[in-house]
C-alpha positions as CSV (number, residue, x, y, z in Angstrom):
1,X,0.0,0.0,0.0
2,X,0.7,3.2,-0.8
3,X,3.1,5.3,2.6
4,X,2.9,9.1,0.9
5,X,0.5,11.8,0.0
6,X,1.3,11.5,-4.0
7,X,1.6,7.9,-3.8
8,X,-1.9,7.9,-2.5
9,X,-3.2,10.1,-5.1
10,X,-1.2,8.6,-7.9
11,X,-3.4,5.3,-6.8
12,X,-6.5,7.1,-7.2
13,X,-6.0,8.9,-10.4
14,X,-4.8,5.5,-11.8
15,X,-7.9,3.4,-10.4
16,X,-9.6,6.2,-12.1
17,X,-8.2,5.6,-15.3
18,X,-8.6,1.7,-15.0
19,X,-12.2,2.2,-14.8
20,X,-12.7,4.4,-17.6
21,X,-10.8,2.3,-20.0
22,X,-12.7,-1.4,-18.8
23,X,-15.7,0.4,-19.6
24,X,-14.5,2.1,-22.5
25,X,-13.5,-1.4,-24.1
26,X,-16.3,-3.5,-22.8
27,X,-18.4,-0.7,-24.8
28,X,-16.5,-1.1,-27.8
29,X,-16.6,-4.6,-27.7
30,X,-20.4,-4.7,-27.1
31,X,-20.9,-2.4,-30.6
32,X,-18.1,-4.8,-32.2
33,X,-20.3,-7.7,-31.9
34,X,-23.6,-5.6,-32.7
35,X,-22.0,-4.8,-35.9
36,X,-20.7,-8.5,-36.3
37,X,-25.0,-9.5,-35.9
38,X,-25.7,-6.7,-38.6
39,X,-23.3,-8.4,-41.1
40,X,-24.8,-11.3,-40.6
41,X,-28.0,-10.4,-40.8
42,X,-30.1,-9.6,-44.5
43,X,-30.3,-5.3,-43.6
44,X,-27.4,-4.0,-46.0
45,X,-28.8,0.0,-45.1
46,X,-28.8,-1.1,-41.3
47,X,-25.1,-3.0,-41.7
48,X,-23.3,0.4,-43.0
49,X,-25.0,2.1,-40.4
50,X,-23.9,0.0,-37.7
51,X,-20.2,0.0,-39.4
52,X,-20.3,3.6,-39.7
53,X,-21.2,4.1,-35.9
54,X,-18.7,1.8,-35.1
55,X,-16.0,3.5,-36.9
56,X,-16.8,6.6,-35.0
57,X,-16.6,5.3,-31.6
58,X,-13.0,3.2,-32.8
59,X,-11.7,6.7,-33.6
60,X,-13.0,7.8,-30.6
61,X,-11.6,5.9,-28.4
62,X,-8.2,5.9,-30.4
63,X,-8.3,10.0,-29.7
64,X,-9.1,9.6,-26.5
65,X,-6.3,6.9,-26.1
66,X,-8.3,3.7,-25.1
67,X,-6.9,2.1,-27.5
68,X,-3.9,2.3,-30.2
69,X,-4.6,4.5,-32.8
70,X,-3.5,1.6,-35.5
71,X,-5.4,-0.7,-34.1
72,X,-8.7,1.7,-34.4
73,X,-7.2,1.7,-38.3
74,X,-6.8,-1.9,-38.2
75,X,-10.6,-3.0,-37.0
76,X,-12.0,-0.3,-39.1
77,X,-10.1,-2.1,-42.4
78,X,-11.2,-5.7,-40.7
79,X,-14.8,-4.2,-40.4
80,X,-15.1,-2.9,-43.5
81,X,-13.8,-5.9,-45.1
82,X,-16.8,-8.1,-44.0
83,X,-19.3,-5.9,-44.7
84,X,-18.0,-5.9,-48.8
85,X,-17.6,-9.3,-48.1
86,X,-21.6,-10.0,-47.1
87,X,-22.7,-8.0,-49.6
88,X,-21.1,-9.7,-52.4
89,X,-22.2,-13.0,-51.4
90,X,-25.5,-11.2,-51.0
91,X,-25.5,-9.8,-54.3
92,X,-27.2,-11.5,-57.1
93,X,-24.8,-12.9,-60.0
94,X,-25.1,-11.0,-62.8
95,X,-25.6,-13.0,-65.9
């Protein structure tokens, strides 16, 4: 435990932050697997919407420095990648 003043606050501040950034993730994984259901699902309209969203909270929390900001880059290309991917298969062939 903590024997100072600063050390004290310094265990606050970062108990602080270790809250904020579990719920910060747990949030972004939540809309990561809403947008993962979307794909699935038949809605393309509702699919980019959800990817959209979900591009704006990964830059989000890449700003805010939840997470790495190439990793926001990375999920966003990963994301964006299924969704092309669903709506070709979901496409009709062209004949």
């Amino acid at each position: 435990m903590p024997h100072t003043a600063s050390a004290w606050k310094r265990l606050r501040k970062s108990e602080k932050r270790r809250r904020q950034n579990r719920a910060a993730a747990k949030k972004l994984k939540g809309q990561r697997k809403e947008v993962a259901a979307a794909i699935i699902g038949t809605d393309a309209t509702k699919s980019a919407t959800e990817v959209k969203s979900t591009q704006a909270m990964l830059d989000r929390a890449a700003t805010k420095g939840y997470i790495h900001k190439n990793k926001a880059a990375r999920l966003k290309s990963r994301l964006v990648k299924r969704l092309r991917a669903a709506a070709t298969k979901t496409a009709p062939a062209a004949k």
